[in-house]
N, C-alpha and C positions, 0 to 999 in steps of 0.2 A: 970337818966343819967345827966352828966354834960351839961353845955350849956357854949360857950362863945359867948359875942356877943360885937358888938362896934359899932361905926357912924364917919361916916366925923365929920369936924369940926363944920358945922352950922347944922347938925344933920338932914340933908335931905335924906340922904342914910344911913339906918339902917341897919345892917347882926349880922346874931346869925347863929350858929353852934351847931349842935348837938354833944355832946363831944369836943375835944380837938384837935389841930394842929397835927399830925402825925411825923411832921419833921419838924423844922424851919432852918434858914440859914442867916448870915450876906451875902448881896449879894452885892458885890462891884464892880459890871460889871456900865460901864459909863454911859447907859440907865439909871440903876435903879439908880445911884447918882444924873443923870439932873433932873429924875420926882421927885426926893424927893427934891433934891435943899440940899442933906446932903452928909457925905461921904458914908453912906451906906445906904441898905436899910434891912430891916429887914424883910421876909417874913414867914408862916405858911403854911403847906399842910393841904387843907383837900378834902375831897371828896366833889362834886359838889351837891351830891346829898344829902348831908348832910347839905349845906347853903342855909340859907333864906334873901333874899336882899329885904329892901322896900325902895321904891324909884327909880331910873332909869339913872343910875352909865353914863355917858358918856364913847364911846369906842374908845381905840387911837390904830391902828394895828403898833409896832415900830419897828417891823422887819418882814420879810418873814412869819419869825413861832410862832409871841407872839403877845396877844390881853392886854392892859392896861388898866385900868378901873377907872374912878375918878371921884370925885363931879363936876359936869359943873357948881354949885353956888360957892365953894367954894375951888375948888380946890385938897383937901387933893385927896391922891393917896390912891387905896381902895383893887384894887386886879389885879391880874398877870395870865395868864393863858397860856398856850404854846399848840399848834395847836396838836402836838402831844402825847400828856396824855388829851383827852378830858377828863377825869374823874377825873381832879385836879385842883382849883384853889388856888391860891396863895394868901392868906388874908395877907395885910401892918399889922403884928402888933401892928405897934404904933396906928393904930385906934382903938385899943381894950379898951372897957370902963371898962376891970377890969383885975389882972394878971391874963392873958390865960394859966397859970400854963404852957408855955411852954417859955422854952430856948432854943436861937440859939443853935445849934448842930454843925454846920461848919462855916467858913469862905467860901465863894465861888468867886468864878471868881478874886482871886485875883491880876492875872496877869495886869486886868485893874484899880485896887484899885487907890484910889491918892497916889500920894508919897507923899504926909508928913502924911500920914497914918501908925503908926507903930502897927502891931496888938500883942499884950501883952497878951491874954486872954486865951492861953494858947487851943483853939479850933484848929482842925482840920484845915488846909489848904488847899484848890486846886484851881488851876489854873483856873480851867473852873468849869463844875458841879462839884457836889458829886455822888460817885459812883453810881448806882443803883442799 
């Protein structure tokens, strides 16, 4: 079976997956632009029970119903998870140390995108999530 795996930036917190993101998503809600410091952020679904983390990710709670997860050395943003799909986390895949053979699928939350964000790419749009 496939494996993807990747690390923060000073490679303190390591994750591999067994197979392949499920679904990924350009996520342009204002959260996910502050913790990246970018206009978006780019996430991967996978099942929880399917990632292996070494290392011991720092936990930031940014809202009521979502848990963030980051290098406390270094910073890099690592994963996303939401109180309500205990069974999913959300892998940053710009930390992936090789192509996760996976593409964004949507645009999300675009209502809070930056404006001088023009999205071209020809992907799905929604306002908030994508459907389920």
């Amino acid at each position: 079976m496939a494996r993807t795996n990747g690390s923060c930036l000073c490679g303190e917190i390591r994750w591999e997956v067994e197979g392949r993101p499920r679904f990924a998503a350009n996520c342009h809600c204002t959260m996910c632009r502050k913790q990246h410091g970018a206009a978006f952020a780019t996430y991967g679904a996978v099942a929880r029970t399917k990632l292996r983390i070494t290392g011991e990710p720092k936990r930031f709670r940014s809202s009521p119903d979502a848990v963030r997860s980051f290098c406390g050395t270094c910073g890099s943003s690592l994963f996303f998870e939401y109180d309500a799909d205990p069974k999913t986390t959300w892998i940053s895949l710009g930390t992936a140390d090789c192509d996760p053979n996976c593409r964004p699928e949507a645009n999300v939350y675009v209502a809070s995108k930056a404006p001088w964000v023009e999205l071209t790419d020809g992907l799905p749009q929604y306002a908030e999530h994508a459907p389920r």
